[in-house]
Every structure is written in C-alpha cells, then in structure tokens.
N, C-alpha and C positions, 0 to 999 in steps of 0.2 A: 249607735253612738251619737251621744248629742253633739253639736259644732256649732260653732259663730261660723257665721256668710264670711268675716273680714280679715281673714288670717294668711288670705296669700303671702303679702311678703312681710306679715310681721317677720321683725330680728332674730328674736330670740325664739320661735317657731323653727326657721330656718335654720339657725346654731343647732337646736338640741336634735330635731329629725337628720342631720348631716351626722350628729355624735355618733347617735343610736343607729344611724345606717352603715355609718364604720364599722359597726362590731358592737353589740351590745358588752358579750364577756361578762354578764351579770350572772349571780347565781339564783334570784329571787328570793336571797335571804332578809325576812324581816329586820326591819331597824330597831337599833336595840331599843327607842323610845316609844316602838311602838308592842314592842313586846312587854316593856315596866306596863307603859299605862294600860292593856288588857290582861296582865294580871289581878290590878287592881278592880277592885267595885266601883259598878259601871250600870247606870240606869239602864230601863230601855229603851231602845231605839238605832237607828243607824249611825255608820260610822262616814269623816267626810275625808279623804286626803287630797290634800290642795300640792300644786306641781308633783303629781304623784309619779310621774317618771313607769317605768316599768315596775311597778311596788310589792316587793314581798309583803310589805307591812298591809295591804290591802287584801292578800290573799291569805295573811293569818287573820284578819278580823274576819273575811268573808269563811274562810274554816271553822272560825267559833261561834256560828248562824248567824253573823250581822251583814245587814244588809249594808254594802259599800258604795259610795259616792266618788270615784276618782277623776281631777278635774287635771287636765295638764293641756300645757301650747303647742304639745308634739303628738301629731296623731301614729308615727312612729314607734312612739313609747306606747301609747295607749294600743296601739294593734299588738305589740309585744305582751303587755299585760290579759288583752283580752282572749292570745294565743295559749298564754299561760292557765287561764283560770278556764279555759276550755279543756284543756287537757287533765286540770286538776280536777273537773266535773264541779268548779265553781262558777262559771256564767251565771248564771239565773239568780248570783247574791252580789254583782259588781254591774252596776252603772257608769259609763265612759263617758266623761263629758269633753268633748273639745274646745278650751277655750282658751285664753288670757285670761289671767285671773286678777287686771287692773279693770277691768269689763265685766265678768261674771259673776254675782252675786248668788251667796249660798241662800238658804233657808234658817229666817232667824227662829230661835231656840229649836233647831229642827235637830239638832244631833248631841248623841252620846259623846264622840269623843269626834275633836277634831285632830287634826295631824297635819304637820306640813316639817319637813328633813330639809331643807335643802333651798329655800325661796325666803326671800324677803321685802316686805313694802308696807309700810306703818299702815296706810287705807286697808290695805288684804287682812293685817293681822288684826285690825278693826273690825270689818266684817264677821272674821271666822271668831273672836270673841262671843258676837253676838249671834250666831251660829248655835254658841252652846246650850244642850237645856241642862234646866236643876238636876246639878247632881253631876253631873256632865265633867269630862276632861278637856283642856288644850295642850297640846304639846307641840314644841317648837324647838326648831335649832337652824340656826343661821350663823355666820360667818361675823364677827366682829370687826371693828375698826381696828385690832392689831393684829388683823390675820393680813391686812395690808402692807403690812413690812414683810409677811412671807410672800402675798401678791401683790406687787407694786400697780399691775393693771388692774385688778379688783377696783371696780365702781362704790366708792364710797355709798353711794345711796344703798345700794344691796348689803351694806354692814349692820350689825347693831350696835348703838353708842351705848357708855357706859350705864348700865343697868336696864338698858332691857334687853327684853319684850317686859318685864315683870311691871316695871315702872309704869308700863301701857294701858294693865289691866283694870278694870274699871271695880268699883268697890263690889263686892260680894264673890272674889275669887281668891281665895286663897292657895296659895307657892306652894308647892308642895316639894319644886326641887328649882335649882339655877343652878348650873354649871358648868364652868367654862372647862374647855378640854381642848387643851394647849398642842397645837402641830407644828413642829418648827419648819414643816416643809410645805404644806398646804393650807397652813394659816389656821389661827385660832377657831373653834366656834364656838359657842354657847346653847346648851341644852336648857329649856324651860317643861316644867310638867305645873301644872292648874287646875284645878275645881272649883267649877262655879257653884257656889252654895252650899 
C-alpha cells in the first residue's frame, strides 16, 4: 500500500480509522453510482476512487477486469478493502493508496472512470476532472449546503453550493445526470454523472 510519511495526526485520518475501528457493519455493497456509471460505455483503462472508504464500488470495478486505484486518509479502511478483495481473489486488480487527498495528486487523463461517494473539496474535484481520459466518466456525490439544516455541525466547506460540481466542470464534458436526493435526517446530497468527450 502506498502512504504519505505525514498522516500521523492528520484529523480526519484519525475520525475515520476511530469510525472503522468501531465496527465497520458494512456490507461491501457497491454504490449505486458506481454501479450506473459501469454499466455504461467505458473506454479503456483503469478505474480511480478517491476517499474510497472500505469500497464495494472498487471491488465491482475490480470484478469487471479493471484495474483499481483506491485512495483514502484511513489505512483502517484501506486494510478492510484490501481484506476484502483478498478474499474475493481481487488483490492483484486494486492498488491502496494511503493518503490525503488535499496532497495526493492523481494521474491526468489516466483513467476511465473516476468515483468519489462521500468527499468534497473544489482543488480534489479539479484534479480528479483532469484525471479523466476521452471517453471517460466522473461521478460524484457530496452533501450540499441544505443538508446543513439536517447537520447543523456539517463544515460548510465539505457542501456543495448551488449547482455544483456540474457548474465546475470544464468545457468538453457533458451532465449526463445531477441529482439531488433529499434526506431529511442526514442531509441532502447531490449525485453528478459526466463524460469527457
């Protein structure tokens, strides 16, 4: 597994290996956005999921022969993932990166489809944009600004304001989906699907 040297007491390092140490309780069922965007047509090349957490969605791409890149700030998570895709006789198509992903820079136009459920930071969604090659997917879903009245402590900077991530994307990618999916208990979020080219 790849690691940054400088993650001893990052924060949010610390939160999510604490989460995942309590009890995972996951099923490692794929996210449903990552289930649309590989049934769609899909160049080739690998797949990248940014705060990939313990990812079903990393070990349906790694099941349909794509080679996966999973980058997350919990080596917690990532040893959970890489417990998983051993057992499923997927290792040898998932790469664990350990990192921060305000630090870790992807490979531009290096991948098919990129993925990220659950993170937000306008530089990362920048990056993983230019991540994508021709042909390529992004798919995204983060937490809005009015999921903040369902979490009052929600970090406004971890929301998305009105209209994006779509509003972000740079010309030659076309929406293919935006969709907010309203929780009255854990707060709004918004689903984006994308193709470059």
């Amino acid at each position: 597994m790849g690691s940054q040297p400088d993650l001893a007491g990052n924060p949010d390092r610390l939160r999510w290996n604490a989460r995942y140490e309590d009890g995972f309780g996951g099923s490692f069922g794929p996210h449903p956005l990552a289930e649309r965007a590989l049934s769609l047509r899909l160049p080739g090349g690998p797949v990248l999921d940014l705060a990939s957490g313990p990812s079903g969605s990393a070990l349906l791409a790694a099941a349909a022969g794509r080679q996966v890149t999973a980058v997350d700030v919990s080596e917690v998570a990532l040893d959970l993932l890489r417990r998983e895709s051993l057992r499923r006789g997927l290792d040898g198509l998932i790469t664990l990166v350990h990192a921060d992903l305000a630090a870790w820079q992807p490979r531009p136009g290096g991948y098919s489809l990129v993925l990220c459920t659950g993170f937000w930071d306008r530089a990362v969604f920048g990056a993983a944009v230019a991540a994508v090659t021709a042909g390529g997917l992004i798919g995204w879903e983060a937490f809005t600004v009015d999921a903040r009245r369902a979490r009052p402590g929600l970090c406004a900077g971890w929301c998305l304001d009105p209209g994006e991530p779509a509003v972000l994307l740079p010309a030659g990618f076309t929406v293919l989906a935006q969709d907010d999916l309203p929780d009255e208990r854990s707060g709004t979020k918004r689903r984006l699907l994308a193709r470059f080219g």
